[in-house]
C-alpha positions in Angstrom: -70.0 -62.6 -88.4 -70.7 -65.1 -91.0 -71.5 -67.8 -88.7 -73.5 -65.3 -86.3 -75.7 -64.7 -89.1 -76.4 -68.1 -90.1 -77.2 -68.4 -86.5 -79.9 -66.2 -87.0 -81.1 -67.2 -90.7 -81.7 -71.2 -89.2 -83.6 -69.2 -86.2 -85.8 -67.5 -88.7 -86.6 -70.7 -90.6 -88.6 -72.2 -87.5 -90.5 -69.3 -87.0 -94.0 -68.6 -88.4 -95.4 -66.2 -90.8 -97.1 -64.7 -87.1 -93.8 -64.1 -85.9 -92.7 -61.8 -89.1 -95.8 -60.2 -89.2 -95.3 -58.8 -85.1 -91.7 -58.2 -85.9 -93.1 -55.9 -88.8 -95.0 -53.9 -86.5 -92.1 -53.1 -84.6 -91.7 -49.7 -86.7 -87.9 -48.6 -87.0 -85.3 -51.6 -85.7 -82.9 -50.4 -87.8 -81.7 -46.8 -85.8 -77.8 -48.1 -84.3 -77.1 -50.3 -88.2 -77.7 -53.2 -86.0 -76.4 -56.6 -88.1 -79.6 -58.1 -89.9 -80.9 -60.6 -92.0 -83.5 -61.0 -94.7 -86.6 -63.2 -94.5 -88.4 -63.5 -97.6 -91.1 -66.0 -97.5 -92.3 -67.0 -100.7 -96.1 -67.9 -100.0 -97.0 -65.1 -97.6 -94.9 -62.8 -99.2 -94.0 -61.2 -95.9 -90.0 -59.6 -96.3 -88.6 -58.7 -93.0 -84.8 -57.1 -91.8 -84.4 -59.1 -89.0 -81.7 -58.4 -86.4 -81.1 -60.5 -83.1 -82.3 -57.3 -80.4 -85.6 -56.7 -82.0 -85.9 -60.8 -83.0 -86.3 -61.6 -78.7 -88.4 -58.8 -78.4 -90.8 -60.5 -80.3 -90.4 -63.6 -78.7 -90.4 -62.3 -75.2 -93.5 -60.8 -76.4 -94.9 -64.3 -77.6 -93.8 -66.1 -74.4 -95.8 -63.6 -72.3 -98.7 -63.5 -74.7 -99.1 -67.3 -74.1 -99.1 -67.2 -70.7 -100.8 -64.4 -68.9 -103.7 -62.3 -69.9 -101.7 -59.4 -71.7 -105.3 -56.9 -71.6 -104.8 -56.5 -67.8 -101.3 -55.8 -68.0 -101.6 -52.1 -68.3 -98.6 -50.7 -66.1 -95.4 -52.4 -67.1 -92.2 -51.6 -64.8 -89.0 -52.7 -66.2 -85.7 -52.9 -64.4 -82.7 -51.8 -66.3 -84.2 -51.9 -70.3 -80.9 -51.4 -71.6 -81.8 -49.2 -75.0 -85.0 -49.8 -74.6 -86.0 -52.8 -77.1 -88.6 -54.7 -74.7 -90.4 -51.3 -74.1 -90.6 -50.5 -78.1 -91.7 -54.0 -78.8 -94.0 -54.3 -76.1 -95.9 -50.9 -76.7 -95.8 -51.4 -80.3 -97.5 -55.0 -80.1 -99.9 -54.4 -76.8 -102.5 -52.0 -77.0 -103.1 -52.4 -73.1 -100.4 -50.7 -72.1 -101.1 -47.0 -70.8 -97.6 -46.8 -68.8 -94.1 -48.3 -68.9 -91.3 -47.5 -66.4 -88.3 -47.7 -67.0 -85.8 -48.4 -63.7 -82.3 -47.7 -64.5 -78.9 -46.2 -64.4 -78.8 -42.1 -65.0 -76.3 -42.9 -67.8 -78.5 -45.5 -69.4 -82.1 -44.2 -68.8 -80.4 -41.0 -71.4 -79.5 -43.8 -74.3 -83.2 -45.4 -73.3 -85.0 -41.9 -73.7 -83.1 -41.1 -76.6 -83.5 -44.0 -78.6 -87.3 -44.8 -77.8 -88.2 -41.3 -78.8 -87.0 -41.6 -81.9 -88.9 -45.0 -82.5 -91.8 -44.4 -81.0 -95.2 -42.2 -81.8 -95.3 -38.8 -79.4 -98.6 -40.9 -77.7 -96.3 -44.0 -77.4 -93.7 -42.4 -75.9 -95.7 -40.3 -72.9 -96.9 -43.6 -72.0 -92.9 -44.2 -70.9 -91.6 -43.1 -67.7 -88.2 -42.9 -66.9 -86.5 -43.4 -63.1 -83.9 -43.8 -61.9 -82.7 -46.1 -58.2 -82.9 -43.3 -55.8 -86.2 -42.0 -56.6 -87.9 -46.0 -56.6 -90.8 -44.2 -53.8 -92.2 -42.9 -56.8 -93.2 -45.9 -58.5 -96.5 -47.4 -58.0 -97.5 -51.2 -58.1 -98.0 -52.7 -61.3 -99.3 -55.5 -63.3 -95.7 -56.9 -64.5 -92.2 -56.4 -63.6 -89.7 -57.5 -66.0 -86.4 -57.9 -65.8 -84.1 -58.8 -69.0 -80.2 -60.1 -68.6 -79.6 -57.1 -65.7 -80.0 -58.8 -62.7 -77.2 -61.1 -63.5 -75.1 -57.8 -63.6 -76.0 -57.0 -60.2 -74.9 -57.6 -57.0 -77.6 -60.1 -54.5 -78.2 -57.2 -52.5 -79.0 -54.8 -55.1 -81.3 -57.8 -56.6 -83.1 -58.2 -53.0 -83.5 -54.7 -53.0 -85.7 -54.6 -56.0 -87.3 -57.6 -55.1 -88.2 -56.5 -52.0 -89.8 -52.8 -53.2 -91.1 -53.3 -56.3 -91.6 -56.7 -57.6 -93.1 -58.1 -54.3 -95.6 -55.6 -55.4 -96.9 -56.5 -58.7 -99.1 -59.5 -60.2 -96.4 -61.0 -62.6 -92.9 -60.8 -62.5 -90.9 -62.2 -65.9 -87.5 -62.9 -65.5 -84.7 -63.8 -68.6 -81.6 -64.3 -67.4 -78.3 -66.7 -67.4 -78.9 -70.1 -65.0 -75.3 -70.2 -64.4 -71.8 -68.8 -64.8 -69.0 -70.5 -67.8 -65.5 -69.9 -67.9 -63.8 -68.1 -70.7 -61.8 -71.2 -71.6 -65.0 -72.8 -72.2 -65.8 -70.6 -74.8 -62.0 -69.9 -76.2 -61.1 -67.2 -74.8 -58.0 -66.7 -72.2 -57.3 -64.5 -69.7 -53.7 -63.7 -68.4 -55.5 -62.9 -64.9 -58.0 -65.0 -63.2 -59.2 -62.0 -61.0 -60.3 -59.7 -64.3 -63.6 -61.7 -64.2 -63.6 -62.9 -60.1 -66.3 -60.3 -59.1 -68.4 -60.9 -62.3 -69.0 -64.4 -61.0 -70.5 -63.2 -57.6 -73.4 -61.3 -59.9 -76.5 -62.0 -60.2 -79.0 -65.1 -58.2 -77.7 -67.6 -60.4 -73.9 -67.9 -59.7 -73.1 -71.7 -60.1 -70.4 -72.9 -62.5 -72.0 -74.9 -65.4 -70.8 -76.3 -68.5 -73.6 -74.3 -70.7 -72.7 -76.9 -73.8 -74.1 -79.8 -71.7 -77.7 -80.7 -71.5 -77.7 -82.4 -68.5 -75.8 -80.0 -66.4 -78.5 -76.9 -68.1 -81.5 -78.7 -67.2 -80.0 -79.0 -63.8 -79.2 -75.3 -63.5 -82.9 -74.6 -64.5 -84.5 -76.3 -61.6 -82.2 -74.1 -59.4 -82.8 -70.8 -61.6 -86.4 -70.6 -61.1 -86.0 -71.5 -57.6 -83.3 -68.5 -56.9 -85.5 -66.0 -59.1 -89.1 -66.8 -57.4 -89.4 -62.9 -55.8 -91.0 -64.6 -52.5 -93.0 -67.3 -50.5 -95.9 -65.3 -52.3 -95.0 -66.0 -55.8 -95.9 -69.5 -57.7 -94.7 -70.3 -61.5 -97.1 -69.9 -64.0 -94.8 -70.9 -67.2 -90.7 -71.2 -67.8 -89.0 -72.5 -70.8 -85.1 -72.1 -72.1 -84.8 -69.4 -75.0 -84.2 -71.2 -78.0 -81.1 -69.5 -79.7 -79.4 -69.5 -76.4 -80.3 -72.0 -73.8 -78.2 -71.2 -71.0 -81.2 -68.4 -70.8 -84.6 -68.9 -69.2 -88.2 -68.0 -69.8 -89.8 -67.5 -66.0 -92.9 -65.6 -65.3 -94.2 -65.8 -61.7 -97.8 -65.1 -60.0 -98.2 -62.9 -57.0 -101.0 -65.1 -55.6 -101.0 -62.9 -52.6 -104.8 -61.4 -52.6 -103.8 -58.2 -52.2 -102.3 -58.0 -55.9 -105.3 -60.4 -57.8 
């Protein structure tokens, strides 16, 4: 825990007042007793709780605000929003935003509801729509798909399937997710079994073995990430970069520059 949290203090000390002062718009980040730390900056005087959830919803927030026009980006879908961090952070920092779907699981689209309407303001939250797979013909096009550490959960054709119905269908689609797979043993931990983790490694677009301690291997694995995660023949890269605190993940945003979807 210790080192965790120094982890997230030396994160916090590259960031600029801006960053604190989005974070603190946030509202509640502290329903769960999430693990946080204190920023105190002496000049600004700006004090903020910061734990690591809400902390990338912020940046995900910054890395789409610098690189696509946020004010047209008025129907959000996301696919599978966990408890719902990107969708509080997102509403709570974009004023454009007049609906958010949320694709997901029936068993995590309840945590989701649950926690978002407790965080957010009754208007916020009717903005949100909740789905779940089966009912997918009910969701209209929209401006930006996103998709946050899920797809690498899922099987390729459960991916393809998404791709295929909803984000071949929007204007932007903003992917974070692993470029590769690691062993345990890579990160000390070992398994009696091989098998207990032989399916995981079949998940998600990205399924090469990588050494995610070594620069040269992750810049290699980037190069095929974006690649594996462009949604079609349709779509052209606007902007990727590795996440800072972890950079075995990747920053992609994508443009449908199909003229159907300008």
């Amino acid at each position: 825990m210790r080192f965790f949290k120094f982890l997230l203090l030396n994160e916090c000390n590259c960031k600029p007042d801006s960053f604190f002062i989005k974070y603190n718009k946030l509202g509640n980040v502290n329903l769960g007793n999430p693990v946080f730390i204190t920023v105190d900056r002496k000049e600004s005087k700006i004090v903020s709780e910061i734990n690591i959830d809400h902390f990338f919803s912020v940046e995900e927030y910054e890395f789409l605000e610098a690189n696509l026009p946020l004010r047209i980006c008025q129907n959000i879908l996301e696919i599978g929003a966990g408890f719902g961090r990107t969708c509080q952070g997102l509403i709570k920092l974009s004023d454009a935003i007049q609906s958010y779907t949320i694709i997901d699981l029936p068993e995590m689209l309840s945590l989701s509801s649950s926690y978002l309407k407790k965080v957010l303001s009754n208007d916020e939250f009717e903005k949100v729509k909740f789905i779940s797979p089966e009912n997918i013909h009910l969701v209209e096009n929209k401006d930006l798909v996103i998709n946050i550490d899920s797809f690498q959960e899922m099987p390729r054709q459960t991916i393809e399937f998404y791709m295929n119905n909803l984000v071949s269908n929007a204007k932007y689609f903003y992917s974070k997710n692993p470029i590769g797979k690691y062993t345990p043993e890579s990160i000390g931990i070992k398994l009696g079994d091989p098998n207990q983790i032989r399916e995981v490694l079949t998940l998600g677009l990205s399924t090469q073995m990588i050494d995610i301690f070594n620069e040269k291997e992750l810049r290699l694995a980037r190069r095929q990430h974006i690649e594996a995660y462009k949604p079609s023949k349709s779509f052209v890269l606007v902007n990727e970069c590795p996440m800072e605190i972890f950079p075995y993940y990747h920053n992609v945003l994508y443009k449908n520059s199909d003229k159907n979807f300008q």
